[in-house]
N, C-alpha and C positions, 0 to 999 in steps of 0.2 A: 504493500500500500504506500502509494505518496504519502511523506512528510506534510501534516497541515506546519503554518509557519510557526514559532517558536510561541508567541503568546496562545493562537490557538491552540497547539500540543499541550499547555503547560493547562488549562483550561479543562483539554480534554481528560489530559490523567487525574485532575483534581476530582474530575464527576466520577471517573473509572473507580473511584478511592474511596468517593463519598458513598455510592451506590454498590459496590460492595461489600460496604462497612469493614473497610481495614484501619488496622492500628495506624497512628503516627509512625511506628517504623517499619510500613511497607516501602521498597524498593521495588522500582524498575530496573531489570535488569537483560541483559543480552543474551545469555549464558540456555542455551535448553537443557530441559534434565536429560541426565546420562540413560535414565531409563526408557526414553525414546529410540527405535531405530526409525531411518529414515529422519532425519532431521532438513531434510529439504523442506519440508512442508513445514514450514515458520509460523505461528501468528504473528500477528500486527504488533502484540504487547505481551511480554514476560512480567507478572509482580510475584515477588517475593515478599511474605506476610508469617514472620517465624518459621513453623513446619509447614505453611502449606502454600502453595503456589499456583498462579492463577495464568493461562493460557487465554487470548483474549481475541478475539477477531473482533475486527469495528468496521459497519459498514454504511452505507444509505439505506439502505433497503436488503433488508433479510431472506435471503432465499436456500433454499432444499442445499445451493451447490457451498456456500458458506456456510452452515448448518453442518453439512457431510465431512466436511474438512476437519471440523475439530473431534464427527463422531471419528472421524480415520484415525484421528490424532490417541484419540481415547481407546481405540482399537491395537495399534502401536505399541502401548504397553508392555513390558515385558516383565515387572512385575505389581501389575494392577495399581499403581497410582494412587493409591487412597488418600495420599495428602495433596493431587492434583486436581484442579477445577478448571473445568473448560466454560469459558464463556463468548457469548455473543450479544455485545451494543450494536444497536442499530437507529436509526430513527424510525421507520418505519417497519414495522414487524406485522406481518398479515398471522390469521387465527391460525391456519394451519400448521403455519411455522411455530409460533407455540404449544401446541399440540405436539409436533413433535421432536422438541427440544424437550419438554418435560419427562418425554415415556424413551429418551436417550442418554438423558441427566446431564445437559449442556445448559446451563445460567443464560438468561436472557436479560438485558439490558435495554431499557427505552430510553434513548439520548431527544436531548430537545434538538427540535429542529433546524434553530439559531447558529448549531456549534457548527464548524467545518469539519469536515470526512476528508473528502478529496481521494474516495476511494475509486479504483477503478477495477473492476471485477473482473472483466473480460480480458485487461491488457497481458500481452502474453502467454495468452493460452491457447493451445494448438489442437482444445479438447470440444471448442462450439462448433454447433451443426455446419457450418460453412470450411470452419479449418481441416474438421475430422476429413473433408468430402477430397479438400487438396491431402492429406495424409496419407488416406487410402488410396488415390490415384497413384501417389509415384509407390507406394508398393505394389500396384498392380502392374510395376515394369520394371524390368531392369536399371534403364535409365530411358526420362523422362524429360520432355521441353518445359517451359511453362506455358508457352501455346498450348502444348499438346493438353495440359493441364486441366487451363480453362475450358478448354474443347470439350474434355472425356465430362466437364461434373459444371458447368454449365453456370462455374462462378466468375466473374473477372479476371481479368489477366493481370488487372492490380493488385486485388486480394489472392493471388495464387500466388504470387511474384515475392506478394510482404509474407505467408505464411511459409515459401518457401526458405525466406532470409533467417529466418524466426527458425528452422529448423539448423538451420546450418549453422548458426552463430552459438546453437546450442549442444554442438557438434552430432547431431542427430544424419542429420544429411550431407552432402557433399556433391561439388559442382564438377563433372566431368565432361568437359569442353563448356557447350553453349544447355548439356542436359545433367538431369539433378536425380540423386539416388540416394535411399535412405542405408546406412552404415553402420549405426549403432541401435540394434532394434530393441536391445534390453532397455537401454536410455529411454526409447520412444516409450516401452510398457511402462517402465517407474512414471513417468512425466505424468502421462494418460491415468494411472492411476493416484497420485497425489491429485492430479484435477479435478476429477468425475468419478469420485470412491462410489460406488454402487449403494453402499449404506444407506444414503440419503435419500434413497427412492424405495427403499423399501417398507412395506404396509404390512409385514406381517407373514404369518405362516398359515397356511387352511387344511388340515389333514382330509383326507382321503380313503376311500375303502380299496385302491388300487394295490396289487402285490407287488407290480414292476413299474420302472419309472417310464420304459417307453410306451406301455398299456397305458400311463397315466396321461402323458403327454399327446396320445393321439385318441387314446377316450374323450380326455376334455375337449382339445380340435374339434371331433363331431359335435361334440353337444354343444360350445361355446359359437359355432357356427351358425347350428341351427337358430340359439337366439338371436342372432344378429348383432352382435356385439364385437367392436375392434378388439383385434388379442392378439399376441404373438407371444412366440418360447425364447427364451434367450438364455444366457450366462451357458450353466455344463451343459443344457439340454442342447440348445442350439451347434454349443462348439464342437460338441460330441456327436453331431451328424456330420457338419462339415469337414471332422477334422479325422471321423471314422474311430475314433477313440470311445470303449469305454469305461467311463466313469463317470462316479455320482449314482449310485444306483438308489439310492434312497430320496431323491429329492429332485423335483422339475422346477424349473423358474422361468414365473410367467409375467409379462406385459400386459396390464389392463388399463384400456382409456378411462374407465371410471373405477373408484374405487369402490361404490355400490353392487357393482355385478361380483363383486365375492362374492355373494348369499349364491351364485351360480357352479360354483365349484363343488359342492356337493348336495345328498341329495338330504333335504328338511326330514325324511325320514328316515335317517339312518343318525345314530346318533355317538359320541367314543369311538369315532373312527381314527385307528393306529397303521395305517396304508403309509403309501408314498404321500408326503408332505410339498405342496407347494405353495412355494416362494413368489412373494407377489410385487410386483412394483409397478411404480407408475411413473411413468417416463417426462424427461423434462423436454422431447423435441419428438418429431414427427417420427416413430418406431414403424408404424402400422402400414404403410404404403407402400416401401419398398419390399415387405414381408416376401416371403412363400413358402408354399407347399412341398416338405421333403421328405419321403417314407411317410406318408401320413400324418406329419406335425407341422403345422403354421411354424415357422422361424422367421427371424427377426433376419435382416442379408448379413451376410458374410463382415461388411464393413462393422456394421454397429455388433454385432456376435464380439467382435475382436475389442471393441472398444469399453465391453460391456464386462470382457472376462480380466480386460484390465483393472478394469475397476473394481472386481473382488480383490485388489492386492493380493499378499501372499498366496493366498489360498488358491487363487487362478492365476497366477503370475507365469510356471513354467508353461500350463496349457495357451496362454495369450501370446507368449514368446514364442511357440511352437507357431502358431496360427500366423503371425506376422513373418516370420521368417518364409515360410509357404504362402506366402497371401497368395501372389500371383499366380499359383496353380491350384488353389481352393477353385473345385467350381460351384457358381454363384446362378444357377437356374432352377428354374422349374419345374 
């Protein structure tokens, strides 16, 4: 986050101080605990408050993707944190977003309007709908123009130009001659997953009477069909078609446009159902259009599958790295 200038900083960390009621000797400091891996992923603000220490993101406006950041951060742990508090000030904070900071244990903060932020959410990030679209083109080639770029995903040749500078400065990519290829793919999955951790779109778990995950997967296809409802499979379900692996035998994870048609996932008559368990989320950009049909299960396309298992971190990290490495021979049809 941009530095507001020195009397607004000093302003802001007074409210930071007042509002969550620390001692006169809380310190702001630089330092992340040792017990974090992954320290790429920074808050805004470190306070030190005796034993216990406060992780802080400050924004304008509170969303799922700032929200997920600090659950990633709280996920990170390596031995559970209990003198650590993750918090998020914002000015504007929508009900959802309280809702689910509460049922994740992330502090929330209402900053008046008046004070300067000067946050910018978006800058340098190679994980929004538009950048993902230049990502996955140049792993869909060896090497790649930025004409060809814009051409293949039908964004400017300004904005494929700047996300491509944005990867190569970050040594993700690299320019060979006048065309551009990605190099460091483990780089590119850490990145994608500090960005867009999965955590923050998830709604929850809904058991199931199913034995097997791929019954489960393409039972609910039919009947989530029939109602007419947007859906799609994504994270292991999805990777593990395209990528022919299996794993995850115990759990599907699913895409829903609403999160009312849960009550669709099983049946009102059957009740203690200990089946396959699926994972629900709800997505922060258009899943449902590119979808398709493969062995029988709606998935999510190849591009967001990859982007999607990055963002389970560790857990899907060697499967996402696998996928990008093979992108451009993953095939991606119907």
């Amino acid at each position: 986050m941009p530095r507001p200038d020195n009397s607004s900083e000093t302003l802001l960390k007074e409210l930071l101080k007042s509002d969550l009621h620390l001692s006169a000797h809380a310190v702001f400091q630089d330092a992340m605990p040792r017990s974090i891996s992954g320290a790429d992923l920074r808050p805004d603000y470190i306070i030190k408050d005796g034993e216990d220490l406060y992780l802080v993101e400050v924004k304008n406006y509170a969303t799922e993707q700032s929200l997920s950041r600090l659950a990633l951060l709280k996920q990170l742990q390596k031995d559970g944190g209990k003198d650590i508090k993750y918090v998020l000030a914002a000015k504007n904070i929508p009900a959802t977003i309280s809702d689910m900071a509460q049922r994740i244990g992330v502090i929330l903060l209402q900053l008046p309007l008046n004070v300067p932020v000067n946050a910018s959410d978006d800058e340098g990030r190679i994980t929004t709908e538009n950048a993902w679209k230049v990502v996955t083109a140049i792993l869909s080639k060896e090497l790649t123009s930025i004409k060809g770029i814009s051409s293949r995903t039908g964004v400017s040749y300004g904005w494929a130009h700047r996300i491509s500078n944005r990867l190569m400065a970050r040594g993700i990519a690299e320019k060979f001659n006048d065309q551009i290829r990605i190099v460091n793919h483990a780089k590119l999955i850490n990145m994608a997953a500090l960005e867009r951790p999965m955590i923050g779109m998830n709604r929850g778990i809904v058991w199931t009477g199913y034995a097997a995950s791929h019954d489960a997967a393409a039972g609910l296809t039919r009947s989530l069909e029939k109602s007419g409802i947007q859906f799609a499979f994504t994270g292991f379900t999805a990777a593990s078609i395209y990528t022919a692996s299996a794993i995850r035998h115990d759990s599907v994870y699913l895409y829903l446009k609403d999160e009312r048609d849960r009550s669709l996932l099983k049946s009102n008559e059957v009740r203690n159902l200990r089946g396959i368990k699926v994972h629900v989320y709800l997505p922060d950009r258009d899943v449902f259009t590119d979808s398709r049909k493969t062995d029988d299960i709606r998935v999510v396309s190849k591009g967001q599958s990859l982007l999607d298992m990055a963002g389970f971190g560790r857990s899907g990290g060697d499967l996402a790295l696998e996928m990008a490495k093979k992108y451009a021979s993953i095939v991606d049809s119907n």
